[in-house]
N, C-alpha and C positions, 0 to 999 in steps of 0.2 A: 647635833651629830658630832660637830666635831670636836666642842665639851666633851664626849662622852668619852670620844676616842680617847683625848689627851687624858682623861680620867685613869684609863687604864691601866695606857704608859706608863704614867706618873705610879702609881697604884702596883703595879707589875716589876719595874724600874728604878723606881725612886725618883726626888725631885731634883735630884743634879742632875737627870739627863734633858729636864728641860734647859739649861744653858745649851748644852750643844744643837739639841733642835732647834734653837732660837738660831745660833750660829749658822749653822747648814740654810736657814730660812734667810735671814739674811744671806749670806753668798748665794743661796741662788736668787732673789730679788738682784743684787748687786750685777751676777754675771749676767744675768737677761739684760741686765740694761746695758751693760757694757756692749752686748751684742749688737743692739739695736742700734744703737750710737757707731760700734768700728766697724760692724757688717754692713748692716741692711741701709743704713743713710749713708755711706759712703756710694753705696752702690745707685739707690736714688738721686744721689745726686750726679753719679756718672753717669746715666740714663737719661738725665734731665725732665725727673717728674719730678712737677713742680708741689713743694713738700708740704707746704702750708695747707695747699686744696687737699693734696692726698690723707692729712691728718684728718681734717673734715670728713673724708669721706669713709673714714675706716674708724671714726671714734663710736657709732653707734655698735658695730658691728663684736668689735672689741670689748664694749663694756657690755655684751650681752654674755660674749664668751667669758669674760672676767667673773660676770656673777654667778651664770651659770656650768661653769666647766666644763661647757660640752662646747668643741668648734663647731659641731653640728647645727647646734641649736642659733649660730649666727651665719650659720652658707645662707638661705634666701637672702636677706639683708646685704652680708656681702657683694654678692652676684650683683643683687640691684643699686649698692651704690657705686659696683664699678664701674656698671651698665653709664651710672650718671655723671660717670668721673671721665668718660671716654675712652675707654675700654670696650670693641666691637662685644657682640652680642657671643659670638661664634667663640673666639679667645677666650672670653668670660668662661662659657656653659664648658670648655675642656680645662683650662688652665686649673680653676678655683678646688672643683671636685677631684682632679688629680692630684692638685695641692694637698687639699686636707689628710689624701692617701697618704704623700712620699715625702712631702715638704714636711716635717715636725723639727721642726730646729729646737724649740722652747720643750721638748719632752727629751729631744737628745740629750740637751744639755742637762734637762735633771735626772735624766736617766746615769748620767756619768757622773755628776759629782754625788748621787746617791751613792753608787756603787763605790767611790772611794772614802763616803762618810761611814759604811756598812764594813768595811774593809778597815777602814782604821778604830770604827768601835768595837771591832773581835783582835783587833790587835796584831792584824794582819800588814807585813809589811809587802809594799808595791813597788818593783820596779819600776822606769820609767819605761821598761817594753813591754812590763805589764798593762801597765796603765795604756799606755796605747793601745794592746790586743782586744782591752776592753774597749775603750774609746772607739775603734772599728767594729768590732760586734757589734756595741747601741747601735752606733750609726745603719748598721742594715737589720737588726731584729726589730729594730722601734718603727721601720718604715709598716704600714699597713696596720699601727694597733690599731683598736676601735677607737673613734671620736666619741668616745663615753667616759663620764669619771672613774679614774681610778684605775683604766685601763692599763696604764704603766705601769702600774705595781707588783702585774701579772710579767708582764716582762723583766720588770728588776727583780722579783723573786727568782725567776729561768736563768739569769743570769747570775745570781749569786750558787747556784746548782751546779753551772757550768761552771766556775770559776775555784768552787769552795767555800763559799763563804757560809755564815751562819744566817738564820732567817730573823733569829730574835732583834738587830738592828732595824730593819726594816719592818716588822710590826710597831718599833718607837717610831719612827717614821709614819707609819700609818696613821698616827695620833695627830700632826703636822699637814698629811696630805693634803685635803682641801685649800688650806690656805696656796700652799706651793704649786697646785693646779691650776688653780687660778690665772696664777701668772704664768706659767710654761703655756696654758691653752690660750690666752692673751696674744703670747709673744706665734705662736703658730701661725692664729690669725693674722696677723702684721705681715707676715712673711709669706703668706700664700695672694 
């Protein structure tokens, strides 16, 4: 499927716009980790969970979401290793499934540097208060997508509507998507 997509692209495009997809793929790989790294383990460790065990106990849960794309498809799993991690029962069964609702860190983020890769391939230039107004939008449209693939794409299409932009960047984009899903529904996971 996702041959096919890139077929398209490619097909529809041309093959220079795989450099930049490649590029965009890379920064977002790059900024998810950076995330994980200044956000969320800073804060583990200001909390004092203890990080090695909590690695363990969210590596299965993660490489389910990683394969399969869907946060969905790794809640049971989660739930039960947080249950194993020390995590009361009660906290778990509200925290986790509100998470997966509001908590999307890993789809904000691609939700924004989409929009400024769609925006720069129509040629469009960004303030930095644009860029912000965006960057606040993601932050509350992307809260409650569905934990299905590809569900974001529906929201960064809405948002290129709102905004002005053109759709045909984000069909190149769609050619990419799986891969880039992967790791935003990953990083979700980590963070719920």
């Amino acid at each position: 499927g996702v041959g096919a997509a890139i077929a398209v692209t490619v097909g529809h495009l041309g093959i220079d716009i795989l450099k930049n997809l490649l590029l965009l793929l890379i920064t977002l790989y790059v900024a998810l980790i950076v995330f994980i790294l200044v956000v969320l383990l800073p804060v583990a460790l200001f909390i004092k969970i203890p990080v090695k065990k909590f690695v363990q106990a969210i590596r299965e849960p993660v490489s389910i979401a990683f394969a399969t794309t869907s946060s969905d498809s790794a809640l049971p799993k989660a739930m039960e290793n947080m249950e194993k991690f020390g995590v009361p029962r009660k906290v778990v069964s509200f925290v986790i499934p509100t998470g997966y609702t509001f908590n999307l860190d890993g789809t904000t983020l691609y939700l924004s540097l989409a929009s400024v890769f769609v925006a720069q391939a129509a040629g469009i230039h960004l303030t930095f208060g644009e860029q912000l107004i965006i960057g606040l939008t993601l932050m509350l449209t992307s809260k409650g997508v569905a934990a299905v693939p590809r569900a974001s794409l529906v929201i960064l299409i809405a948002t290129a509507a709102t905004f002005h932009f053109p759709l045909w960047p984000i069909m190149a984009i769609y050619g990419i998507d799986e891969l880039m899903d992967m790791a935003r529904t990953s990083v979700n996971v980590i963070g719920n």
